[in-house]
Structure formats: structure tokens, C-alpha cells
C-alpha positions in Angstrom: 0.0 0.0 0.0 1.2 3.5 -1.1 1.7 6.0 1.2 -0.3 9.6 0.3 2.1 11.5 -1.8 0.9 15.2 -2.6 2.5 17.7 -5.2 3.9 21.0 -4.5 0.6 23.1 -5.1 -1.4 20.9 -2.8 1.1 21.1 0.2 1.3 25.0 -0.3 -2.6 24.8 -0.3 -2.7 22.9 2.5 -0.2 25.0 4.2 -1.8 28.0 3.4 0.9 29.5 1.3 1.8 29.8 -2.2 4.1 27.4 -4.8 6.7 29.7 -4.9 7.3 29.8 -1.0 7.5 26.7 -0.5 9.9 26.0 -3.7 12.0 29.3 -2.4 12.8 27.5 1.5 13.7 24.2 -0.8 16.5 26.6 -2.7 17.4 28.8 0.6 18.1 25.1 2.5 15.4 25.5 5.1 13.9 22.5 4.8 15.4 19.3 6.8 14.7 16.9 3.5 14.5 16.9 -0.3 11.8 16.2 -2.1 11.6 12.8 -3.7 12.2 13.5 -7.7 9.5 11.4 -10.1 10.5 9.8 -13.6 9.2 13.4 -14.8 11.8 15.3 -12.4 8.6 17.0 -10.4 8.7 16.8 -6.7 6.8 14.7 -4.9 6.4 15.4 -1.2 5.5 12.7 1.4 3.0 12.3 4.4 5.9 12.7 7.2 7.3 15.7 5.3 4.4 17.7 4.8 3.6 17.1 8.6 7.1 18.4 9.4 6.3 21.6 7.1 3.3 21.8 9.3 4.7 21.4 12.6 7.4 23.9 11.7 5.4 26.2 9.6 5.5 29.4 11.7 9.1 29.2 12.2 9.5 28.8 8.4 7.3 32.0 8.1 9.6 33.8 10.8 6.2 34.2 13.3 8.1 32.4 16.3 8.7 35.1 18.9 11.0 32.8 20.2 14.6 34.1 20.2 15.0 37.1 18.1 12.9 40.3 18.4 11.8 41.4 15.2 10.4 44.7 15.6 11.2 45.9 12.3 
């Protein structure tokens, strides 16, 4: 039995952000994994890894007051 596997544009959906965020903290290394790569070279993210992105989501969007102030 296959695990769920979801695309880019339904993890940003589900996340609540767009494509091009969640492709931009792939290419700026923010992200603990990779992607698994399909025969077509799209990226194909798993179950566990789209739970991580949303455990870790307000981090990734820098709304975590822990740490640094970021009274800008």
C-alpha cells in the first residue's frame, strides 16, 4: 500500500501558502529533506514531510517570537 504523496501546489494549499514559498525555502536550504524527484523530475512530497512543514510552519514564516525580536 502506497503512502499519500501530494505535489507542491497541494502542500502550499494545505499550508496556506503559495508554490513559490515553498519552492523558495527548498532553494534557501530551510527545509530538513528533499523532495523525492519522479520519472518526470517533479517533486513529490511525502506524508511525514508535509507534517514536518506543518509542525514547523510558523518558524519557516519567521512568526516564532521565540529568540530574536523582530520589531522591524
Amino acid at each position: 500500500m502506497m503512502a499519500k504523496q501530494y505535489r507542491p501546489l497541494e502542500v502550499a494549499t494545505l499550508l496556506g501558502i503559495t508554490k513559490k514559498t515553498l519552492l523558495n525555502w527548498e532553494k534557501q536550504n530551510k527545509l530538513p529533506f528533499t523532495p523525492y524527484r519522479d520519472i518526470r523530475n517533479w517533486r513529490i512530497y511525502s506524508e511525514k514531510q508535509v507534517n514536518w512543514l506543518r509542525q514547523n510552519i510558523f518558524d519557516l514564516l519567521g512568526h516564532s517570537n521565540k529568540g530574536d525580536e523582530s520589531n522591524g
